[in-house]
N, C-alpha and C positions, 0 to 999 in steps of 0.2 A: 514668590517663586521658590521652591525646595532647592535646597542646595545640591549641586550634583555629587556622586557616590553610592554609597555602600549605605541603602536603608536597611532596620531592624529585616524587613522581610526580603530579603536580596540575599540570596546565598552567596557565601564566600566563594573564590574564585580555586580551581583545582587544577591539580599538577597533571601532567601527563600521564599516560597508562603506566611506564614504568617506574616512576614516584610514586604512582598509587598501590599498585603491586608494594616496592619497596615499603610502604609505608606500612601497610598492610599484613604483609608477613611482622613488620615490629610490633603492631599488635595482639599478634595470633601467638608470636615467641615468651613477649612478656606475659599474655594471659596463660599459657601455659607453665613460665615460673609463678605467676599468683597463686593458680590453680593446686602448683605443688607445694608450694611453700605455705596454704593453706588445709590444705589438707594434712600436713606435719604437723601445725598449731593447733588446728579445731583440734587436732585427734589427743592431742595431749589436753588439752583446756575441756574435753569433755569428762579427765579422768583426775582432774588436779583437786579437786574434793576426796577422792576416795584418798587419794596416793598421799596428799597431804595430812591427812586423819591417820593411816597409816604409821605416818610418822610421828604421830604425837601430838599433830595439833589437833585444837577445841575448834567448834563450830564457828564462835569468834577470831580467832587466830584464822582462818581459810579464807572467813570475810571479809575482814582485814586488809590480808597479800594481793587476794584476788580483787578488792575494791581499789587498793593500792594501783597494782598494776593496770588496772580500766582508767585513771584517772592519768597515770605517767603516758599510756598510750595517747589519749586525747591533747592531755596539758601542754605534753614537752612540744608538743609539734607547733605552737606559739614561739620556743623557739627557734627547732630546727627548720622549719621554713623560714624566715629571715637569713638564720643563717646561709641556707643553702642557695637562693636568693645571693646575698652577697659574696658568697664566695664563686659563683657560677659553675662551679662543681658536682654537677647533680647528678653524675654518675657512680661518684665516689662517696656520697651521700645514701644514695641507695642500694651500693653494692655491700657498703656498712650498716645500714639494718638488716638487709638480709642473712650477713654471714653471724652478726650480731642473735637472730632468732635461729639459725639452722643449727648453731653453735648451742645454744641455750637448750633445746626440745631433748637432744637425745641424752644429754647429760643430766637431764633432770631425772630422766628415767631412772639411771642409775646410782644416782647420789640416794647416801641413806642416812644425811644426816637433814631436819627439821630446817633449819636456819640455811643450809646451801642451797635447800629445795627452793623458800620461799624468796630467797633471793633469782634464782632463774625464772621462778616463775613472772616476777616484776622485769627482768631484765629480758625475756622473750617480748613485752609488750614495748619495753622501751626501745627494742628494736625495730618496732611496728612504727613507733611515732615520729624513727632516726629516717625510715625511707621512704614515707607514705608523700610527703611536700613535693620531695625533690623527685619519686616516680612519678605523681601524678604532673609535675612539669613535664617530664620525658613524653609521656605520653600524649601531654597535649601538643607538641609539636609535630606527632604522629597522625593523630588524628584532624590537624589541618587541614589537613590532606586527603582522609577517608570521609571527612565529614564528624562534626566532633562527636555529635550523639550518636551516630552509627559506632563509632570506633569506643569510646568508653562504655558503651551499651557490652559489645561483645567483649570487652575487657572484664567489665563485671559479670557478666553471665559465668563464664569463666573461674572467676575469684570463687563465685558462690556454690556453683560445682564440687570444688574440693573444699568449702567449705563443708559443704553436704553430706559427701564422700568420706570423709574422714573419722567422723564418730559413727557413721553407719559400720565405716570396718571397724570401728573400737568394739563393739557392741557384737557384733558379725566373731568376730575372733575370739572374745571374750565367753559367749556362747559357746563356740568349738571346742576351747580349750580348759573351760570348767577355770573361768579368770586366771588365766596365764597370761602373762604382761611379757613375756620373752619374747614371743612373736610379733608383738607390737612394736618392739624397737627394734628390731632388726628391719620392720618394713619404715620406721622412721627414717633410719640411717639407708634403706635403699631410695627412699623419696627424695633424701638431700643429696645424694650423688646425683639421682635426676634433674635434681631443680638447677645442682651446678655445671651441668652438660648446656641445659637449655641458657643459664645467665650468659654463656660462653655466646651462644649465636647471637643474643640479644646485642652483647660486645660487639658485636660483628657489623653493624648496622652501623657504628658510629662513635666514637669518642665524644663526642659531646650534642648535645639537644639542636645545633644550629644547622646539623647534618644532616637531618633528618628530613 
């Protein structure tokens, strides 16, 4: 005789309308910080080849930075997840990767020396691996609630969105402007005042994952 519970095909049990709602606007809040704070990244990361060449560096040197920072993204999060994990601080985790990469994009813009470049460029990604643990915990205690594939479905539809968006306007402006990069950072630096309107509502929802 099966034990009584919760089988693999038994769906988890859900919150009332207004948990779901609540849970649900936390969704739709952070996938619109993804959305923005991807589309700040992709848009730079579509132009870190040219801008870095610019600066002096060789095709090996670009390789290098940008292979660098694809591997700090992936690695470190081995061990900023335990950490964030142990410390149970996962909002403070992922409000420091984010301000960690919104901090890094527009500055790089303007930096013109070789060596400062390719340090933000690694350091934009190390932001990426600082809050990727401890957001996708936040989020799964949101999505509890919405249903987990329903709710990180529309969390990444989202991400991917402005990932999309991003080098499309690079390309889009760049065309316009007969490769003028001035307008591109100005709309970087208006995207990070967006994304820090919206981290504010997400604040809003809860000080910590247990509230959720």
């Amino acid at each position: 005789m099966k034990p009584a519970g919760l089988t693999p095909t038994t769906p988890a049990p859900s919150g009332g309308p207004a948990q779901v709602l609540s849970a649900w606007r936390f969704v739709l809040v952070f996938g619109g910080v993804s959305l923005l704070m991807d589309f700040v990244y992709e848009s730079a990361r579509s132009v870190t080849g040219p801008l870095l060449a610019h600066l002096g560096a060789s095709a090996a040197v670009v390789g290098v930075v940008t292979g660098a920072g694809e591997a700090a993204a992936l690695g470190l999060r081995l061990a900023s997840g335990p950490l964030a994990d142990r410390s149970r601080r996962f909002w403070a985790w992922t409000i420091a990767g984010y301000v960690l990469t919104a901090a890094s994009v527009p500055v790089l813009g303007l930096t013109g020396v070789l060596w400062a470049a390719c340090a933000l460029v690694i350091a934009e990604r190390v932001g990426k691996a600082v809050r990727s643990p401890a957001k996708d915990t936040l989020l799964s205690h949101a999505t509890a609630v919405t249903g987990r594939g329903r709710g990180f479905a529309v969390h990444e539809a989202m991400d991917q969105v402005g990932a999309l968006l991003g080098p499309l306007t690079v390309a889009g402006v760049l065309a316009l402007t007969g490769d003028d990069y001035a307008p591109l950072l100005r709309s970087a630096r208006a995207a990070r005042r967006g994304r820090h309107r919206a981290a504010g509502l997400v604040a809003c929802q809860g000080s910590r994952p247990g509230r959720l």
